[in-house]
C-alpha positions in Angstrom: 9.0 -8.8 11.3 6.6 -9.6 8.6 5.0 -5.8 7.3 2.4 -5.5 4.3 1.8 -1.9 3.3 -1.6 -1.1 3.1 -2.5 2.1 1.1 -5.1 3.6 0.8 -7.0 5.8 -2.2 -9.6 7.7 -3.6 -11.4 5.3 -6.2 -13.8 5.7 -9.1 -16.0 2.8 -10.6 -14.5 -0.9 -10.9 -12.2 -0.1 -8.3 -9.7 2.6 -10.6 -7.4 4.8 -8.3 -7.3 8.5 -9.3 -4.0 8.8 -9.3 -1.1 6.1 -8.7 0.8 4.4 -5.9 4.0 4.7 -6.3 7.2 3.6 -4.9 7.6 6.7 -3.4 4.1 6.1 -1.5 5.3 2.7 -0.6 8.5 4.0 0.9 6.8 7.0 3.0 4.9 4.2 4.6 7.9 1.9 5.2 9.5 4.6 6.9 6.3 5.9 9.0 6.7 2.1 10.0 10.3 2.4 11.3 11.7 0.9 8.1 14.0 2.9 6.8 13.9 2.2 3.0 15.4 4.5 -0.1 12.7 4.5 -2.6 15.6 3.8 -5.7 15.4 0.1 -3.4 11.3 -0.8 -4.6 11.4 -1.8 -8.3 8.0 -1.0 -9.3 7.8 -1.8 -12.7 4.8 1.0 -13.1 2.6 2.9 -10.5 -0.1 0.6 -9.2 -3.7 2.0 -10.3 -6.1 -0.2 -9.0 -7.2 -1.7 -5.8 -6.0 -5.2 -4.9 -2.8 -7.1 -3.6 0.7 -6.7 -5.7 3.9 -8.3 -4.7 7.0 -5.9 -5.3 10.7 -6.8 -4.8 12.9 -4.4 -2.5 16.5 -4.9 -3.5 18.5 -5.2 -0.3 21.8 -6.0 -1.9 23.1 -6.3 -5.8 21.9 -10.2 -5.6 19.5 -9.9 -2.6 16.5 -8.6 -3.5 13.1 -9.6 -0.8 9.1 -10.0 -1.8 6.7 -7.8 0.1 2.9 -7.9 -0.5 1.5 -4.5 -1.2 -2.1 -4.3 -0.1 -4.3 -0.8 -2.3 -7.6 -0.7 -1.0 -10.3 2.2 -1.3 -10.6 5.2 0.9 -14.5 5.9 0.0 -16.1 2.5 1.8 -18.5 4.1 3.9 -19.8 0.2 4.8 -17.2 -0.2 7.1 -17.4 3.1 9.2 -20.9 3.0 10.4 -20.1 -0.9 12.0 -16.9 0.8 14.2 -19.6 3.6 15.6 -21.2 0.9 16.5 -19.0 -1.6 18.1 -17.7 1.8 20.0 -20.8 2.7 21.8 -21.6 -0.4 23.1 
């Protein structure tokens, strides 16, 4: 099973998060995707605070340690919502 967290957060200009996305956030989602995961596991080296695509190592095992790709994007893109409404009442 190949899984790529995709989180999603309020923005400002240039694509800054308010706030962070921690390894705590990326472990709630692991988990809402029947991953069970301790968040201790995700070395994060700092929070993530921008949108884009991060790899972060989860450390299975002393020497085992596997690289998932960690997709932020930005909650506020009204571009995209109007396009579903759309397609949907068709």
């Amino acid at each position: 099973m190949k899984l790529s967290p995709t989180i999603k957060r309020k923005t400002g200009e240039g694509g800054s998060l308010y706030g962070s996305v921690t390894a705590m956030d990326i472990a709630e989602f692991l988990v809402a995707h029947k991953v069970d995961i301790d968040k201790r596991k995700i070395q994060l080296d700092e929070p993530i605070k921008s949108v884009g695509e991060y790899q972060v190592s989860i450390r299975l095992h002393r020497e085992v340690s596997v690289p998932i790709k960690v997709i932020v994007e930005s909650e506020n893109e009204p571009e995209t919502e109007p396009e579903k409404e759309s397609e949907d009442a068709s």
